[in-house]
C-alpha positions as CSV (number, residue, x, y, z in Angstrom):
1,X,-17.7,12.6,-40.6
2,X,-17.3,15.6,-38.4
3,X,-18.7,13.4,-35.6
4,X,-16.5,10.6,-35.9
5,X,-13.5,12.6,-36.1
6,X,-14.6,13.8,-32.8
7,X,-14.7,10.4,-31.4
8,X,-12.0,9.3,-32.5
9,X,-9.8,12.3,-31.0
10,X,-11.5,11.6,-27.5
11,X,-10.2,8.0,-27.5
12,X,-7.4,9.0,-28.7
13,X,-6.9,11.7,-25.8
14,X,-7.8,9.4,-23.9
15,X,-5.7,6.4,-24.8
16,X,-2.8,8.7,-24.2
17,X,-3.6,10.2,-21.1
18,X,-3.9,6.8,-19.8
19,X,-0.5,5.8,-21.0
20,X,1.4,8.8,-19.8
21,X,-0.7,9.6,-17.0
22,X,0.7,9.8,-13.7
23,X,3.0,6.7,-12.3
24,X,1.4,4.1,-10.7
25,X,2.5,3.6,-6.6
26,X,5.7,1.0,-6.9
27,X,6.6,-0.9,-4.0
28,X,10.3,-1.4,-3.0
29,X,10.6,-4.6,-0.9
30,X,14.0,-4.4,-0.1
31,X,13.8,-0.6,1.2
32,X,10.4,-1.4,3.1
33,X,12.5,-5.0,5.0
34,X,15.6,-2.7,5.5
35,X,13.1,0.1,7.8
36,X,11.5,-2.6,9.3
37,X,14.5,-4.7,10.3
38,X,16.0,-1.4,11.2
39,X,13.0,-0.8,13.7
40,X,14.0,-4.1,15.1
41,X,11.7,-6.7,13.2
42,X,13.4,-9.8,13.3
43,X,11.1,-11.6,10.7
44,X,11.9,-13.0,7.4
45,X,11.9,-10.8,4.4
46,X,8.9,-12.6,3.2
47,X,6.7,-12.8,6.3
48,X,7.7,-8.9,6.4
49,X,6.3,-8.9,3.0
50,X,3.7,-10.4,3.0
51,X,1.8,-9.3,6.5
52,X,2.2,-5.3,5.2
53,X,0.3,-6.4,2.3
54,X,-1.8,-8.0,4.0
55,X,-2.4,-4.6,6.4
56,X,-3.4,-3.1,2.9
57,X,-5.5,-5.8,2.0
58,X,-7.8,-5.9,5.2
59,X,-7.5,-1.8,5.2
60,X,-9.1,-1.7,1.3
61,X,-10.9,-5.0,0.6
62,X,-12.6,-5.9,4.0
63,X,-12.4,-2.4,5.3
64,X,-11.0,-2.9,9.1
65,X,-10.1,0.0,11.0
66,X,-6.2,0.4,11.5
67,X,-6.3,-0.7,15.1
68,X,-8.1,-3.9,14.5
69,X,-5.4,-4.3,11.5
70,X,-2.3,-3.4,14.0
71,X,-4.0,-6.0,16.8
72,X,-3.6,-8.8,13.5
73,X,0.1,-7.3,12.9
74,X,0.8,-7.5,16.8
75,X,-0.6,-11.0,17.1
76,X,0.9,-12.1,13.7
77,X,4.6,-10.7,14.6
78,X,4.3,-11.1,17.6
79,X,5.4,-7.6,19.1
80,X,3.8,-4.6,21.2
81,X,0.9,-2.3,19.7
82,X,3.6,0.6,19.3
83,X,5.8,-1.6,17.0
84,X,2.5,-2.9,15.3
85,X,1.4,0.7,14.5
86,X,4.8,1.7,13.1
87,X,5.0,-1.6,10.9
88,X,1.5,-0.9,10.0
89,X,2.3,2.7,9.2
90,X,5.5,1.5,7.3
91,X,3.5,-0.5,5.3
92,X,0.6,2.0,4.2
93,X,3.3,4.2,3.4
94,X,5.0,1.7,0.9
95,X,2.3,-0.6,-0.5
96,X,-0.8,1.3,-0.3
97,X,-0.1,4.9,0.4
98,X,-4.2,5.6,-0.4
99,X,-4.8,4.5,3.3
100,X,-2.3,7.3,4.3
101,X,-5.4,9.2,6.4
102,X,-6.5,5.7,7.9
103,X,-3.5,5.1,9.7
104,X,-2.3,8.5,10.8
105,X,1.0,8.3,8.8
């Protein structure tokens, strides 16, 4: 009996810790268009969108290097390699802020 009280705290613990852990990383579209159209992306929203996370994508999943991800950015946006490292950097910072080190943000 002893025992499975035991277990039964533990899943408990950790059913709760789970719950109320720390908050997961929320992205805000509309703040992350609004920097990037300040920096003088002329994109739609949606392309905006959906290239940074794509950055993240190629950053975790296929495990680029953030200048062959920036090159993509540069080509996809069609813009200089400074303006594809900031978008890049914008978009690590809001979508996938575990890449933070990656990027130099």
């Amino acid at each position: 009996m002893r025992m499975y009280a035991l277990k039964m705290g533990c899943a408990m613990a950790a059913v709760t810790l789970t719950l109320l852990g720390s908050p997961v990383a929320h992205a805000d579209d509309a703040s992350f268009v609004h920097d990037t159209q300040a920096l003088g992306f002329i994109q739609a929203s949606q392309n905006l969108i959906s290239t940074a996370r794509s950055a993240c994508y190629f950053l975790g999943f296929y495990n680029r290097d953030s200048d062959q991800v920036a090159d993509r950015i540069k080509r996809y946006l069609n813009v200089d390699p400074d303006m594809a490292h900031r978008f890049l950097v914008l978009s690590v910072n809001e979508y996938c802020p575990q890449y933070d080190a990656r990027v130099g943000a």
